[in-house]
N, C-alpha and C positions, 0 to 999 in steps of 0.2 A: 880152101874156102870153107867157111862156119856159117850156120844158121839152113841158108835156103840154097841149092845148087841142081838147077832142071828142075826133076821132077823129088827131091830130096830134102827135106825137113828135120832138124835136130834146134837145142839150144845148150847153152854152158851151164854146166853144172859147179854150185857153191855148195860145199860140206866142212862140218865141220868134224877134227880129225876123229876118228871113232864111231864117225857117223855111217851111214847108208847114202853111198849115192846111185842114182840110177840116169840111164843112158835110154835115150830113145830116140830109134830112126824109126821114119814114116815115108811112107810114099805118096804122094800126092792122088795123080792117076797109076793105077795100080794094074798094072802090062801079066803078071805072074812072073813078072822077071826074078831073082835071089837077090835077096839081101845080105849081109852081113858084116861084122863091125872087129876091127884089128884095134890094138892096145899100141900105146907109143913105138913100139920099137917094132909096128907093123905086122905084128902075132895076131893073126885068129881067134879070136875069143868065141865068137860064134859065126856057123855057117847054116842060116836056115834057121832052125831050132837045135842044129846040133851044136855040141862044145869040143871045139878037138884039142884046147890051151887046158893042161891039168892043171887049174886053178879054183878048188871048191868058193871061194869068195864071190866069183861069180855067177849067177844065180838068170835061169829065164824066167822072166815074168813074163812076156806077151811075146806069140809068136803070131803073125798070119800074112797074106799077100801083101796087108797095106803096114803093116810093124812091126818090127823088133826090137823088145822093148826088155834090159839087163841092170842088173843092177848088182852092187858093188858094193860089200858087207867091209865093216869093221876098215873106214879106210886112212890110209896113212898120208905121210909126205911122199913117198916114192910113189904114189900113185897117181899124184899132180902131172897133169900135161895135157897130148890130143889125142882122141880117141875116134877113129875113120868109122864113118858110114858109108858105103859101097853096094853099089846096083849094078848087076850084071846085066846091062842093057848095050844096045851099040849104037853109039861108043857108050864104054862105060862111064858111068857117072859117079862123083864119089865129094862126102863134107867130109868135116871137122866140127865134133865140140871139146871145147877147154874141161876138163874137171880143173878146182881150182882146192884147197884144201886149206881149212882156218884152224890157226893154233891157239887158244887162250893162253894166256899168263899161267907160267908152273908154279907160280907164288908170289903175293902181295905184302912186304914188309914193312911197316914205321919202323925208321929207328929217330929215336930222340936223344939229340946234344943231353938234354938234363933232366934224369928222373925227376928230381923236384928243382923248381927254381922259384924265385925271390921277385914278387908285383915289381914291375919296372923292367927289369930284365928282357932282351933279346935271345931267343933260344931258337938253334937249330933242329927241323925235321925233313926226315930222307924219306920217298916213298918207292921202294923197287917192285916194278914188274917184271919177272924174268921170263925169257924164251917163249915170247909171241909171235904169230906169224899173224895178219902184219904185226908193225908197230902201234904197242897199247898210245892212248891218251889217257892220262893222271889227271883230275880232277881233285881240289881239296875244300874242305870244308870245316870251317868250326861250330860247331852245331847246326844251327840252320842258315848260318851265311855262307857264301860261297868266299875264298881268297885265291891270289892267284901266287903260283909257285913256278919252280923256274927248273924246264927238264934237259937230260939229255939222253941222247938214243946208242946204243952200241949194238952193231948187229955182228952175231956168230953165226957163219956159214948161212943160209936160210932162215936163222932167227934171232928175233929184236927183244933187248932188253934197255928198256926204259928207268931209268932213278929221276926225282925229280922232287926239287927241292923248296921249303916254305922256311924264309926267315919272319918269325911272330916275336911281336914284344906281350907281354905279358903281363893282365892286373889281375887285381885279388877276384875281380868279376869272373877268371877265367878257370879259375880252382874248381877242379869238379867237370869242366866242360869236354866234350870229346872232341876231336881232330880226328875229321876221315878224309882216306884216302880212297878214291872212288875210281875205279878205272873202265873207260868207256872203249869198249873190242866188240867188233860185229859175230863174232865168236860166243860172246859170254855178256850174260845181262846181270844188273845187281853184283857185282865182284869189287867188293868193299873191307875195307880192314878199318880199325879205328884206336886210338891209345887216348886215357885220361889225364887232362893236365893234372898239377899237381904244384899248384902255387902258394905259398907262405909269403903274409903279410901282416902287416901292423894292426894295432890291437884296432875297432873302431869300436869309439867309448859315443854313450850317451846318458846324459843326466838329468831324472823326469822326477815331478812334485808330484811326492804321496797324499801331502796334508800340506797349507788346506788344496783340497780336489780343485774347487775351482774360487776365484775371486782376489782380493787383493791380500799380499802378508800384510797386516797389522799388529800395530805392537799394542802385547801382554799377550798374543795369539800362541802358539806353535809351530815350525817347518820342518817338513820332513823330506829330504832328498834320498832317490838312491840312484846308485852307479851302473850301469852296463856296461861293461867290456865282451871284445867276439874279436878273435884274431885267430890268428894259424900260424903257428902253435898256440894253444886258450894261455891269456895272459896269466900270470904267475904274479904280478905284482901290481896293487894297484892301492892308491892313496887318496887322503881330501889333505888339501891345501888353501888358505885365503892369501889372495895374490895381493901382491904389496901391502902386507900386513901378516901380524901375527894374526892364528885362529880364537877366538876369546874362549875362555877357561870354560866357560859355560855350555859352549858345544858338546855335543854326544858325539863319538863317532865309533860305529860299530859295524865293520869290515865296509861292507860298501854302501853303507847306508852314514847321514848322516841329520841330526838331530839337536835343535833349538825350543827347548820347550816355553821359553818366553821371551817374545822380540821384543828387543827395543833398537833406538836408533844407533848404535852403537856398532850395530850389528852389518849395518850397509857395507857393502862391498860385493866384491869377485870371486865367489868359490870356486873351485878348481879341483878336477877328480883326475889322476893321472893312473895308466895303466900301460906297463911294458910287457914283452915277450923277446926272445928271440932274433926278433926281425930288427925291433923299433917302439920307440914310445910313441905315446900318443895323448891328448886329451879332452876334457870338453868343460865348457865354465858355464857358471848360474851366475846370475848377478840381482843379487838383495837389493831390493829396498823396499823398506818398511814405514809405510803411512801410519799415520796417526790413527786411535781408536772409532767407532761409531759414534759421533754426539747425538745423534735423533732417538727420542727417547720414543719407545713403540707406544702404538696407542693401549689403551686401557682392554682385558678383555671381559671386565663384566661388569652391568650396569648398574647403578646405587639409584638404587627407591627411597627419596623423602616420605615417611607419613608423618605427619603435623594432624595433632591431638587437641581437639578445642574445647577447654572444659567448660558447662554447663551448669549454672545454677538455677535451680529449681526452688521456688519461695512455695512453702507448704500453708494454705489460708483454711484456716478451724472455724467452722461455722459453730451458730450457738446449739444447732439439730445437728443428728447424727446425719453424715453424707448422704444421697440416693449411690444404688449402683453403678450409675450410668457416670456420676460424678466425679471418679476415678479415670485422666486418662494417663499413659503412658507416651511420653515425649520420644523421638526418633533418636537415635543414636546417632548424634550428629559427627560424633570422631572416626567409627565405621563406615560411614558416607563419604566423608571429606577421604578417608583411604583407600575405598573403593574406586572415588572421582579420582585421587593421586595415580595407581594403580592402571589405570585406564590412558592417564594422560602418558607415563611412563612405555606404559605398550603401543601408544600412537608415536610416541619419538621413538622408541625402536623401532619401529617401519619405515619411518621417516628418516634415519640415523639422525637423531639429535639425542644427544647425551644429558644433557641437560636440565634442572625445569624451570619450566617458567612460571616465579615465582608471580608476578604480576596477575597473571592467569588464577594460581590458589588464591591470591590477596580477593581476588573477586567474589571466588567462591567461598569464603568465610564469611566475605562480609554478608552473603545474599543468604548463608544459613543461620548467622546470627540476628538479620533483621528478622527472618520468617520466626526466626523464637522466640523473639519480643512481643510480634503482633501476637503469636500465639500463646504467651502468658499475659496477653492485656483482656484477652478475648474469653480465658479461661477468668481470671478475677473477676472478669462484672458478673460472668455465668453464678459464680459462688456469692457474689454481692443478692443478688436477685433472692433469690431460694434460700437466703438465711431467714430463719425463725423458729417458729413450731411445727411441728407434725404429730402424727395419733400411730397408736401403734395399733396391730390387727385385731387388740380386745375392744378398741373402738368404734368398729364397726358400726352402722347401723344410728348413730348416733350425730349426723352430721344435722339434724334437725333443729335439735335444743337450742334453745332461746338462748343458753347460757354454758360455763363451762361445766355449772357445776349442776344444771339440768341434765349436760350429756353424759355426765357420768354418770347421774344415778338413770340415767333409761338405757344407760351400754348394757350388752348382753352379759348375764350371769346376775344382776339383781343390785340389790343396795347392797348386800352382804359384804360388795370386795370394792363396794367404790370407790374406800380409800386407798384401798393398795394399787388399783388400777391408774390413779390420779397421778400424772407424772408431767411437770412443768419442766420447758426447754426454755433458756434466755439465752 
């Protein structure tokens, strides 16, 4: 009997091999009766606290009325079985516990059908777990998904060896990826092996616009292609071709690039960029067509200032007396004005976006600065009509009394002496 028996307490022991196992009987109510604990084959290992079995392996760790409590260095397969616990009490009383002993895997192998294989392809993988106690479970995996594989178990004497097998087909995706084999033993945590596919596949091409970056090909424009190829083995051979058609003379082609420096329609069709390796060909196609030029002609970027110049005639009127001061005027610059007023109206269509001028608008204002100049030489001539005649110059002072003209000159200041040089007639 195991576990509880009277007044007798033990449990089974799981180790794993190499490990430390330990044994331990108890007594419930504890009488000072003897303890002591026999080996499978009913040997003595301890009496009390003593050892009379010459086996240093075994080791006391607790001795007292209520335990005896041993333990069990460095242990093996032969050491699997039951191990008595015994109370000298009457009647005596006496358990069992199991030691139980776990073997890991002595070695975890892939072997792989085909160091390298070919996208498409089904290839063979073996995973061996050898001389387990118990029997491993194989788990696989190709990176981080799980697949499921197909085992079988052979057992030698007291241990198991597991192989267990995964049929995987194969694409260019899987080149580079690892395949583990993962085995799950109460023994042994993390006990993993893994191998690198190693797949060769056809070139994969692709064919991208340098020029123009973005928008439509038009003709008299430029285009510019180039080629990508990536396979396994790196393609060795790669070409342009226009599909149902010759390529026109005018093309560039320069290794994987290729070059139209002016389209026209001529040009439309299916290029075509081919690139082989090892494995297999491959391609990928452009397909031209070229629209016609831009007709919309861009707006203008700088704006045109009219100035209109209006010339001005001025009538010079001689009186029969020299001018007064004041008689002298100076007319406005009527063409500076009217460019000023241009100027201004040019800056209010630029705010406004109007391009334009409106000539109705100047019509106006010319005509309103050549009425003002009219009135203002009608208004200057009567000025000069009036104030035409005589006048006296500053030796006449003094003189405006005289009866006569020739009274005032002889009473002007300085005398009769100069009154004839002083005497000076305006008509």
């Amino acid at each position: 009997m195991s576990g509880v028996g009277q007044n007798l307490v033990t449990e089974d022991v799981t180790v794993v091999e190499g490990d430390v196992a330990t044994i331990s009987c108890r007594v419930k109510n504890s009488d000072d009766s003897v303890i002591q604990l026999l080996n499978p084959n009913r040997q003595t290992i301890y009496f009390r606290d003593f050892r009379p079995l010459k086996d240093s392996r075994f080791q006391l760790v607790n001795f007292s009325n209520s335990e005896l409590r041993v333990s069990l260095t460095n242990v093996s397969i032969s050491d699997e079985g039951r191990y008595f616990c015994q109370l000298y009490t009457d009647p005596p009383q006496e358990i069992y516990t199991t030691i139980t002993v776990l073997v890991p895997p002595r070695n975890l192998v892939i072997d792989i059908q085909k160091e390298i294989a070919v996208e498409g392809e089904e290839i063979e993988l073996n995973c061996t777990a050898m001389a387990s106690r118990p029997a491993t479970t194989i788990r696989w995996f190709k990176g981080n998904k799980e697949l499921t594989g197909k085992s079988e178990v052979e057992q030698w004497s007291d241990m198991y060896t597991v192989t267990s097998q995964l049929l995987l087909k194969v694409a260019r995706e899987d080149d580079g990826v690892p395949v583990i084999c993962l085995v799950d033993h109460p023994a042994v945590k993390d006990l993993q092996t893994q191998r690198y596919l190693e797949v060769m596949y056809k070139p994969q091409v692709r064919v991208s616009q340098n020029y123009p970056v973005q928008g439509l090909t038009r003709e008299g424009e430029p285009l510019e292609l180039t080629c990508a190829a990536f396979g396994k083995p790196q393609p060795t051979d790669m070409r342009w071709l226009r599909v149902d058609d010759e390529m026109p003379q005018h093309v560039v082609v320069s290794g994987s690039n290729l070059l139209i420096s002016n389209l026209n329609k001529t040009d439309n069709g299916t290029y075509r960029c081919e690139a082989s390796n090892a494995v297999g060909k491959s391609h990928a196609d452009y397909m031209l067509f070229v629209y016609d030029p831009p007709t919309t002609i861009p707006p203008p970027t700088t704006t045109t200032t009219t100035t209109t110049t209006i010339p001005t005639t001025i009538t010079d009127t001689t009186a029969t007396t020299e001018p007064a001061a004041h008689g002298f005027t100076q007319l406005p610059n009527s063409a500076e004005e009217l460019d000023a007023g241009d100027r201004s109206d040019s800056r209010a269509g630029e705010e406004g976006a109007i391009r334009s001028v409106d000539h109705a608008v100047v019509g106006g204002v010319v005509a309103v600065v050549v009425f003002a100049m009219l009135c203002l030489l009608i208004i200057l001539g009567r000025y000069f009509a009036r104030h035409k005649g005589t006048y006296f110059t500053h030796e006449a002072k003094g003189a405006d009394d005289a009866a006569d003209a020739d009274t005032a000159i002889i009473n002007a200041e300085g005398g009769q002496n100069n009154s004839e040089e002083k005497k000076e007639y305006f008509i």
